[in-house]
C-alpha positions as CSV (number, residue, x, y, z in Angstrom):
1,X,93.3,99.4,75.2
2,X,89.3,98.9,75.4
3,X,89.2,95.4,74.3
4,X,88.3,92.8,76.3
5,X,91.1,90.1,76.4
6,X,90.4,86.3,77.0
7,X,91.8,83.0,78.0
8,X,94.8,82.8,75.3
9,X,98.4,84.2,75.8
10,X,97.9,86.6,72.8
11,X,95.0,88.2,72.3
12,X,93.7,92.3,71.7
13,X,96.7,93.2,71.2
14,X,98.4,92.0,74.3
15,X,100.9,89.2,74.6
16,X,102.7,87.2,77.5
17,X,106.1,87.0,77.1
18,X,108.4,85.7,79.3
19,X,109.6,88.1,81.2
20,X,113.8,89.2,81.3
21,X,115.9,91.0,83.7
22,X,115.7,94.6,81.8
23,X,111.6,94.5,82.8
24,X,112.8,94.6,86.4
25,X,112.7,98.0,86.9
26,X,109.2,98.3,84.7
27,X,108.1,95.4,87.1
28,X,109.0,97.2,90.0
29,X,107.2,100.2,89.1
30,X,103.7,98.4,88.1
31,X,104.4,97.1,92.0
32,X,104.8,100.5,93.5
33,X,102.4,102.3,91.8
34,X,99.3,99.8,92.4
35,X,96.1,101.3,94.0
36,X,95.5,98.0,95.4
37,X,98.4,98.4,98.0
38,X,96.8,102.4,99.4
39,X,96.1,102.9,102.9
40,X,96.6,100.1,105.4
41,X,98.0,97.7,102.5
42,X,101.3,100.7,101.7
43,X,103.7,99.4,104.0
44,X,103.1,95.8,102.3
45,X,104.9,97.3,99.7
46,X,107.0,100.0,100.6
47,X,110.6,99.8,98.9
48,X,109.7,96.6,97.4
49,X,111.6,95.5,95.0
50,X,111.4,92.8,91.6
51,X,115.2,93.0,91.4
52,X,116.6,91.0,87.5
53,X,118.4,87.9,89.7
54,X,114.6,87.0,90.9
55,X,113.4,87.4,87.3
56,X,116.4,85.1,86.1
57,X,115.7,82.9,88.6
58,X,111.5,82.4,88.4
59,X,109.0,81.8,85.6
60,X,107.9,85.3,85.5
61,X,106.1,86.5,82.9
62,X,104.9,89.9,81.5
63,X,101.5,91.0,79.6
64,X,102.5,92.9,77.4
65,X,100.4,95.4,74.9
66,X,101.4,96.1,71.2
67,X,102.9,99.4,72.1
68,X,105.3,97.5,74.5
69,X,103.7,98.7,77.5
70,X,103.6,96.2,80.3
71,X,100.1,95.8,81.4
72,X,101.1,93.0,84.3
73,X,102.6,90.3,85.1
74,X,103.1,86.9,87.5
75,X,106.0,85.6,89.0
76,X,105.5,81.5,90.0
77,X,107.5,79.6,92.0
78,X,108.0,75.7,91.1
79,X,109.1,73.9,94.5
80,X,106.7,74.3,96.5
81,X,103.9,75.4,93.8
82,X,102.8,78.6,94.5
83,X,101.4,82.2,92.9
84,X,104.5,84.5,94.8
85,X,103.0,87.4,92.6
86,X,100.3,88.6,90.0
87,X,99.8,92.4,89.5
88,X,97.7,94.1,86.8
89,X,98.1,97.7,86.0
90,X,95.4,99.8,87.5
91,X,93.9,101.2,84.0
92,X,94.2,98.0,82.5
93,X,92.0,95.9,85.3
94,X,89.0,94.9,84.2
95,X,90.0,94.7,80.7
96,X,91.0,90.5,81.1
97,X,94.6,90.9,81.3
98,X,94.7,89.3,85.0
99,X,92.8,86.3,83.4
100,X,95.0,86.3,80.4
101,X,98.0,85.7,82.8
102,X,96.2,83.0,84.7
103,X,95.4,81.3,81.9
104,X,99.3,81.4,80.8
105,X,100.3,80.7,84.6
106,X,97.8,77.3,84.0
107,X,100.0,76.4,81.1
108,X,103.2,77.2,82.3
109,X,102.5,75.1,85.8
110,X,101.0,72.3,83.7
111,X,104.4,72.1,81.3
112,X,106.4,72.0,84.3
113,X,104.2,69.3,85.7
114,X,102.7,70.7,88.5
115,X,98.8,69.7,89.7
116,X,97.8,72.5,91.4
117,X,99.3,76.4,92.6
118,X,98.6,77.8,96.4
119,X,97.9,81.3,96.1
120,X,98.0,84.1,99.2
121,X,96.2,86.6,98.2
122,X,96.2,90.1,98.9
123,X,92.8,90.2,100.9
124,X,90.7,92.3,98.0
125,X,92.2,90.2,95.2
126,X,90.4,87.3,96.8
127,X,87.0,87.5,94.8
128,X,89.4,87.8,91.4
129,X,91.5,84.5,92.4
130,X,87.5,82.6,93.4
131,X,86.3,83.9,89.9
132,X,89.0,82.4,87.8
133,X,88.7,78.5,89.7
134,X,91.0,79.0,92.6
135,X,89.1,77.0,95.9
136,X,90.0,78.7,99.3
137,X,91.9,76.4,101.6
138,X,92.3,78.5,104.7
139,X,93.9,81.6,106.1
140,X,97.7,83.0,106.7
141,X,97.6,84.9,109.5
142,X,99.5,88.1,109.7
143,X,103.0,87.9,110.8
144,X,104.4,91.0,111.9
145,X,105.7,93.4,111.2
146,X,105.9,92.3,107.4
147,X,102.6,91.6,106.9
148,X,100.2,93.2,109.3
149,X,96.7,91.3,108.5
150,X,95.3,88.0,108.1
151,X,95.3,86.8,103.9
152,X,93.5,84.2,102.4
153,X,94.9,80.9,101.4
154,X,93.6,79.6,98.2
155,X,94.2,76.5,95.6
156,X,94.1,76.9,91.9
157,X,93.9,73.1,90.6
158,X,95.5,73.1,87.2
């Protein structure tokens, strides 16, 4: 993929598509396999799992490309509003598809009337979360020993 995708759910030859139980395992494997989560970050991660009763149970939805290659995806939860998680392939960042799903998250929290999202990031996603309207709120500090460092606390209005 070398186009640049934009602020629609189909664009370039990806989609987003809601996402079903049979992606779980593709899911978990986009999860496992991200660069973002090296070093320190590994444990974060480590034998984490998107099992099919959370995608049944969650707006989760996958960017797909034409050759049904999942390129990323978000999971939302509804009550309390919040961002639980948003991971782009490694070789597709950069390409749009992480502002092609928060463009679709923005729709899908706005149809199920929600006002705004709180986001934790993962500390080096931060700058991508500022860059696409989020406003930081705060911090979460670490809570051992499942998450060993301080994250930041943002707001996406939508």
């Amino acid at each position: 993929m070398t186009s640049r995708v934009t602020g629609t759910t189909k664009r370039s030859g990806v989609a987003v598509r809601r996402a079903t139980a049979r992606d779980a395992k593709r899911l978990t494997a986009l999860v496992r396999s991200s660069r973002a989560y090296e070093g320190p970050y590994a444990p974060m991660i480590a034998g984490y799992r998107v099992g099919p009763d959370y995608i049944e149970a969650h707006p989760v939805h996958a960017a797909v490309a034409e050759d049904g290659r999942v390129l990323g995806f978000y999971a939302l939860l509804l009550d309390p509003p919040e961002l639980d998680l948003l991971f782009v392939a490694d070789d597709a960042q950069g390409l749009g598809v992480g502002r092609l799903l928060m463009t679709h998250l923005r729709d899908t929290a706005r149809a199920a009337g929600l006002d705004r999202v709180r986001i934790v990031s993962h500390p080096p996603a931060e700058s991508f979360y500022l860059a696409v309207g989020a406003r930081r709120t705060g911090t979460v500090r670490a809570n051992p020993p499942a998450v060993m460092w301080d994250r930041p606390e943002l707001e996406l209005a939508i």
